[in-house]
Every structure is written in structure tokens, then in C-alpha cells.
C-alpha positions in Angstrom: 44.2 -136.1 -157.7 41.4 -134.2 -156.1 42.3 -130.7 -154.6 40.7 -130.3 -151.1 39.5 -126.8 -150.3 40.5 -125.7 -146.8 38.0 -123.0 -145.5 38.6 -122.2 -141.9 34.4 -121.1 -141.7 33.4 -123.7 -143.6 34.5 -126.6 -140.4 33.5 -124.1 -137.6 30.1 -125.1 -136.2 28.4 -121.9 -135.5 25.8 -121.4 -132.7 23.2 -118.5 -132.1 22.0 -117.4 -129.2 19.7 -113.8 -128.7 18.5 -112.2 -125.7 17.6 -109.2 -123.9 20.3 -109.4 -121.5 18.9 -106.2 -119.3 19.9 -107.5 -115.9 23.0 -109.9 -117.0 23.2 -113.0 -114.0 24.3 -116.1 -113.3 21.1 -117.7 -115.4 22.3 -115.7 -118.2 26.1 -116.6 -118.1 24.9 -120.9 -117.5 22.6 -120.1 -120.9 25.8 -118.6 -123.2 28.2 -121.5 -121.9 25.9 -124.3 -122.9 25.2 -122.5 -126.1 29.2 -122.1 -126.7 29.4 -126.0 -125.9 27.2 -126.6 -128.6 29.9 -125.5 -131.5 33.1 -123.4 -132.2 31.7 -120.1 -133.0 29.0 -118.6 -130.6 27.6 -115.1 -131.7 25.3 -113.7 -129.6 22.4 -111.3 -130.5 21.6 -108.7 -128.4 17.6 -107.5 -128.7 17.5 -103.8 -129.7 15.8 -101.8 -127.4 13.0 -101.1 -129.9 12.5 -104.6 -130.1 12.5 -105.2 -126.5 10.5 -102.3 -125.9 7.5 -104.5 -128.6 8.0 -108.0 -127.1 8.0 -107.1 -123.3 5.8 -104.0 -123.3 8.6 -101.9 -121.7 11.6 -100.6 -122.0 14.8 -102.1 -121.1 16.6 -100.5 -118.0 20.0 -100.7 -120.0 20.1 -99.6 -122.9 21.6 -101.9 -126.0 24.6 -100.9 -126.1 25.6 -101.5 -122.2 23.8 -104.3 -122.6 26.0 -105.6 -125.6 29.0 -104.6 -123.9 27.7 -106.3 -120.3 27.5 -109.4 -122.6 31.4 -109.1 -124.5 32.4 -108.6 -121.1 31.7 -111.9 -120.1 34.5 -113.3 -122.5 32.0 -116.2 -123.4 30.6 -115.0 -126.5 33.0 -115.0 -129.8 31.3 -111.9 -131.2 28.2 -109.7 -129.9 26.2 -107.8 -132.2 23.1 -105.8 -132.2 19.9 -107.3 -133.6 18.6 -105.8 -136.7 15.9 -102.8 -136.6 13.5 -104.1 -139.2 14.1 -107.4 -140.6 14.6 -110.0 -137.5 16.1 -112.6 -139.8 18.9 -111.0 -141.4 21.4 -112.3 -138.6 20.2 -115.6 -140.1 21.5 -115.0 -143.4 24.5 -112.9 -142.4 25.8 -115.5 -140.5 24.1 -119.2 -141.5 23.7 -120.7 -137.9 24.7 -124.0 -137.5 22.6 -124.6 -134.1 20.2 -121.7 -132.7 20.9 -121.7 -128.8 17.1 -121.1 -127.0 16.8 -120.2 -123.3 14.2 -122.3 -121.6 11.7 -118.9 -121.7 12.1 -117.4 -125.3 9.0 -118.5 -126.9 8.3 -114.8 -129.1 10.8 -115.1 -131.6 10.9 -118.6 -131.4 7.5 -119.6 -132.5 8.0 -118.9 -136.7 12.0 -119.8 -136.8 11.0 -123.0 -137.8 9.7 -121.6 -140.9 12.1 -119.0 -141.1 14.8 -121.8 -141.6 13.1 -123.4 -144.2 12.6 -120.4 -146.1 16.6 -119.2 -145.8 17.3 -122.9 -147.0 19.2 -123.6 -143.7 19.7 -126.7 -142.1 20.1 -125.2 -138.3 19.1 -127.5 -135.4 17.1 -125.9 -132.5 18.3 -126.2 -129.5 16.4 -125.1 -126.0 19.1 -125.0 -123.2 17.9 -126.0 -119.6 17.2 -123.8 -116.7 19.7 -122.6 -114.1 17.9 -122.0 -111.0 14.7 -120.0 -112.4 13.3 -119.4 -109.4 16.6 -116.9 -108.0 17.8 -115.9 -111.5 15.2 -114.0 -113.3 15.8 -110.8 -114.7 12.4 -109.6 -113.9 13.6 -110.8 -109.9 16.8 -109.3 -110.2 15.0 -106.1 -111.3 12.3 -106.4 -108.8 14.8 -106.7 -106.1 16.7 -103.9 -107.2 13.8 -101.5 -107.2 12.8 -102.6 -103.6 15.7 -102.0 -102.8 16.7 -98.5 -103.9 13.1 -97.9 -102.6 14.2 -98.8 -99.2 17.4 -96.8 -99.3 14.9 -93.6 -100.3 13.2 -94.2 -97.7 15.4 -93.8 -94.7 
């Protein structure tokens, strides 16, 4: 008689998703739920503010850690965790994604994951999740708006 081995995270299918999360919004909150459909676990990275200071050529109005807790907040994600200062890819060994989550605009970090996968010896599928409404929810539009309109509230 074979003994089975009953590992509780061997069965859960894990999913990934990362993100800025500056100005969190409706676009945001349809990306996580698709990526938590996807699997049993979803852990969501949050972009350091280092990092998001080197992809997007500024810093982020939040910092991280309201940022992360913006995102925990939500109740979709099963765990938030900071992204790593130096090496991008540890979250991919620490916790062996089963699917990576992709919103339809993260193309930085996304271009060498391929690789990245192949070199950690994981077998994660790649997922890009669609867009909710673009054109109204957009950080960068949220932000925009925002600014006009403290600027207007200066003004009078």
C-alpha cells in the first residue's frame, strides 16, 4: 500500500500579480479579482518605491507601505508583500508561482520573465488579464485629475 502525502501548498494553485498600485481604482480592483480567479492563493507584489521611482521616472505619490496596505485593504489579495530591493526575482523563488497575473499595461518587468522562469526551473503560465475601462481608470488620469483639481481649489 502506497502512502499518499497530503500537503495543503502542494494542491493550492498559486497566482502572482505585481503592481505600483499608487492611485488604487476600480481598474486596479477588476485586475486582482481576475488574478484571484485564476487559482487559490493570490499574492500580490507591491513595487518598492525605488523601483517605481526607475521604471516610471518618478516617484510614487504613496509611498509603499500605504500603498501595500491600500492594497490588503481591499480583502482580495491572500497576502501583500513588498517587492524586493535588489534582486526582482526572489519573490519567484520564495513563493514558486503557479500562474503570474499581468495587467494589460505591464510590459517592463514582463519582457525577460519568460527567461526568468526557465532559469528558476518553474513551470508558471503567463497570464495578461483584460482591461477594465482604460480610458476612465488610469492611475496616471486619476492622478491628473486629482492635481487639477487641488489646483482649482488653490485657486479660489
Amino acid at each position: 500500500m502506497r502512502k499518499h502525502r497530503h500537503i495543503e501548498s502542494e494542491e493550492k494553485k498559486i497566482v502572482m500579480a505585481f503592481g505600483t498600485f499608487d492611485y488604487l481604482h476600480a481598474g486596479h480592483e477588476f485586475y486582482l479579482q481576475k488574478a484571484k480567479e485564476l487559482g487559490d492563493e493570490l499574492i500580490v507584489i507591491i513595487a518598492r518605491d525605488k523601483t517605481v521611482k526607475q521604471i516610471k521616472g518618478e516617484s510614487s505619490t504613496h509611498a509603499e507601505r500605504q500603498r501595500a496596505k491600500a492594497v490588503r485593504n481591499l480583502h482580495i489579495a491572500d497576502r501583500v508583500v513588498l517587492g524586493s530591493h535588489g534582486d526582482k526575482h526572489k519573490v519567484l523563488r520564495k513563493y514558486r508561482p503557479n500562474v503570474i497575473a499581468l495587467g494589460y499595461d505591464q510590459f517592463v518587468f514582463t519582457q525577460k520573465i519568460e527567461k526568468t522562469l526557465i532559469d528558476l526551473n518553474l513551470d508558471t503560465k503567463i497570464v495578461r488579464i483584460e482591461a477594465h475601462h482604460p480610458e476612465v481608470y488610469k492611475s496616471s488620469i486619476i492622478k491628473q485629475q486629482e492635481q487639477e483639481e487641488a489646483h482649482l481649489q488653490h485657486s479660489h
